[in-house]
N, C-alpha and C positions, 0 to 999 in steps of 0.2 A: 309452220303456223305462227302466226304474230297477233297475239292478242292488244288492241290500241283502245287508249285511251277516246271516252267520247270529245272531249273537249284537253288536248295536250296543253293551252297555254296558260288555263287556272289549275291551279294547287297543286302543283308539279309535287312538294316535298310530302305533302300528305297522301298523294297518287302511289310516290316510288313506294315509301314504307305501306301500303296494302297491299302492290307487288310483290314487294319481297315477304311479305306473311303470306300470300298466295302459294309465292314459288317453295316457299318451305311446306307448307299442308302438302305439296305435290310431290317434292322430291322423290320419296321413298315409296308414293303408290305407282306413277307414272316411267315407265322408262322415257329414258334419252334424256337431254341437257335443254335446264331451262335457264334462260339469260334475258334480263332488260336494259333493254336499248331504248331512245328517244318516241319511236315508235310504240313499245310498249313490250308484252313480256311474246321472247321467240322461245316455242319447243323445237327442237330441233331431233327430229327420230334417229338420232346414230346405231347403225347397227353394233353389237359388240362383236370386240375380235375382229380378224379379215384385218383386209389394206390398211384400213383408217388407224386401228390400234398398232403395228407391225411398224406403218410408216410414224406414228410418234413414237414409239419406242426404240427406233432407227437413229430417230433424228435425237431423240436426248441423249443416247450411247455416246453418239458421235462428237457431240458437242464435251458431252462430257471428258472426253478425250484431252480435248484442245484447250479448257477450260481450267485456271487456278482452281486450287484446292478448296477455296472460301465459298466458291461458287457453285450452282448446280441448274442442272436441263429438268425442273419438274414436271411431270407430267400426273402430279395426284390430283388431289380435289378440290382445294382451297377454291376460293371465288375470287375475281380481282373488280372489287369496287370502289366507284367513288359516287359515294353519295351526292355532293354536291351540284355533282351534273349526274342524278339521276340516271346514271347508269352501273351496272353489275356484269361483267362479263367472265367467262371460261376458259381461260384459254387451253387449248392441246397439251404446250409446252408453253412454259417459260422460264427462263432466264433470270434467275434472283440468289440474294447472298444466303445463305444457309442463318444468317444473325435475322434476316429481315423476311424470311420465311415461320419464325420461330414466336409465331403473334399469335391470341386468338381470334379466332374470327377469319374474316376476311382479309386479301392482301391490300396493301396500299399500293395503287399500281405505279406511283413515280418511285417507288422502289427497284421496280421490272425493269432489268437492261434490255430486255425483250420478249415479243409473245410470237409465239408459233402454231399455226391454224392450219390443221390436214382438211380438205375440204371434204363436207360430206355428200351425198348423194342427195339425201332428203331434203337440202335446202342451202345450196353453193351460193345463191347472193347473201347469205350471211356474213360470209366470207369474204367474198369479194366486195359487195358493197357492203354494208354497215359496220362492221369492223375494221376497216380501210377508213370511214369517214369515225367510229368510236373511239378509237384505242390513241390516235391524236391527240382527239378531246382529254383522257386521260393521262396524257405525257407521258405514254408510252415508246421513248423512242426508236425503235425498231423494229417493225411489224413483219415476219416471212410467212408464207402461204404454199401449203404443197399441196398441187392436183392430183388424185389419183385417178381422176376420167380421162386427164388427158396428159397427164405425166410431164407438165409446165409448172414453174411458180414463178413468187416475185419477191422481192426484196422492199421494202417501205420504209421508208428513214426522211431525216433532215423535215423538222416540223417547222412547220413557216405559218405565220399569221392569214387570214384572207378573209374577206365580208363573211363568210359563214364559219365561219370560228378557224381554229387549228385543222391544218392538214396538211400531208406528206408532200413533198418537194419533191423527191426523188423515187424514184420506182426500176429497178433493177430485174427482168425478165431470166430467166435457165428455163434449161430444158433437162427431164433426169438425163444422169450421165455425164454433166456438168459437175463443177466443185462449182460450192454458192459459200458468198460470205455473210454471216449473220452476226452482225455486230463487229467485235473484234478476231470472230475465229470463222476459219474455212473449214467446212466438211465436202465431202462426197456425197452424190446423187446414187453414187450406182449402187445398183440393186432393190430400188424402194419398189414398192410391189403398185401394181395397176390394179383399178377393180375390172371385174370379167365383165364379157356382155354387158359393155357398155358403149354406147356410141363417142362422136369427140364433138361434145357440144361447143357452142364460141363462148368463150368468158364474155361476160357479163359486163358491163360501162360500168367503173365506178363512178360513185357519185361525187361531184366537184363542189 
C-alpha cells in the first residue's frame, strides 16, 4: 500500500516531517514496515518469521563471517534516512561500522557500505523498483536483493549521475546456489529457503 502525497512538488520538507509523525503514531499499532519514499509513505504487510526472516538472518551470518571486526551484517531496527530527499527507508540488512551504528535516532545512510532487501510477497516492486531508483538517491553504494518466489537476486553498485537523479550502473544477476559478491565479501546462496505455494512471477522493470 502506498499512501501519496496529493500534490508531490509543494512543501516536500513539511510533507516528509507529517509522514514521519504519521509513521511513528503507526508503528506500534499496525504490523509490517512502514517506509517513505518519493511517492509517499509504503506499508509493506511482511509476514513474521518463514523465508523472509530465515533468508536475512542467513545472509547477515554469512557476511558476518567474511567481514572485519569493526563491522557488522545488521538486521535490527534502526531507520536509514535522509531527510533532505525526503526519504526514510528499512533496510533487511545492512552493512555499517559498529562507531557509525552507535547514533540516536536514525542511520545516516552514506554511512551504509550496503543495504540488503529479502523481497516480500506483499509488495516485491518495492524492492525491485523503488529502492533500486532510492537507495542511490541516498548514496548508498551497494544495493543486493534476494528473491524467495523465485530464488534469483541482483547485485546494484557503481552510482553514476543521469537526468533523473543518481542511479546504479551496474546490475550483477545469481541464482540461489551461487556465491554472490556484496561489496567487498563473498557469501554463499545455498540453502536460503523459497516461500511454498508460490508461483515464479517475472521480476518486475526497474525503473530508469
Amino acid at each position: 500500500m502506498t499512501v501519496a502525497p496529493d500534490n508531490p512538488r509543494q512543501g516536500a520538507s513539511h510533507l516528509y516531517r507529517t509522514m514521519r509523525d504519521v509513521i511513528q503514531s503507526m508503528d506500534d499499532v499496525i504490523p509490517g514496515k512502514f517506509e517513505i519514499t518519493k511517492e509517499g509513505i509504503v506499508h509493506d504487510m511482511m509476514s513474521p518469521g518463514g523465508p523472509h526472516e530465515v533468508t536475512a538472518a542467513y545472509v547477515s551470518r554469512r557476511l558476518e563471517r567474511e567481514m572485519p571486526d569493526e563491522l557488522l551484517a545488521h538486521n535490527g531496527t534502526p531507520d536509514v534516512e535522509d531527510e533532505p530527499e525526503n526519504l526514510m527507508r528499512h533496510p533487511d540488512v545492512m552493512v555499517i561500522a559498529w562507531t557509525d551504528l552507535n547514533v540516536e535516532g536514525s542511520i545516516d545512510p552514506r554511512t551504509v557500505f550496503a543495504a540488503i532487501e529479502v523481497v516480500s510477497r506483499s509488495n516485491p516492486d518495492n524492492d525491485w523498483v523503488g529502492k533500486v531508483r532510492d537507495y542511490p538517491l541516498m548514496g548508498i553504494p551497494v544495493y543486493a536483493i534476494f528473491d524467495p518466489r523465485t530464488g534469483t537476486g541482483a547485485v546494484f553498485t557503481d552510482i553514476h549521475p543521469t537526468p533523473h537523479g543518481p542511479r546504479y550502473a551496474t546490475r550483477k544477476d545469481f541464482v540461489y546456489g551461487e556465491d554472490v559478491t556484496i561489496a567487498d565479501w563473498t557469501i554463499s546462496t545455498d540453502g536460503l529457503p523459497r516461500y511454498k505455494d508460490e508461483s515464479s512471477p517475472e521480476e518486475p522493470q526497474t525503473s530508469r
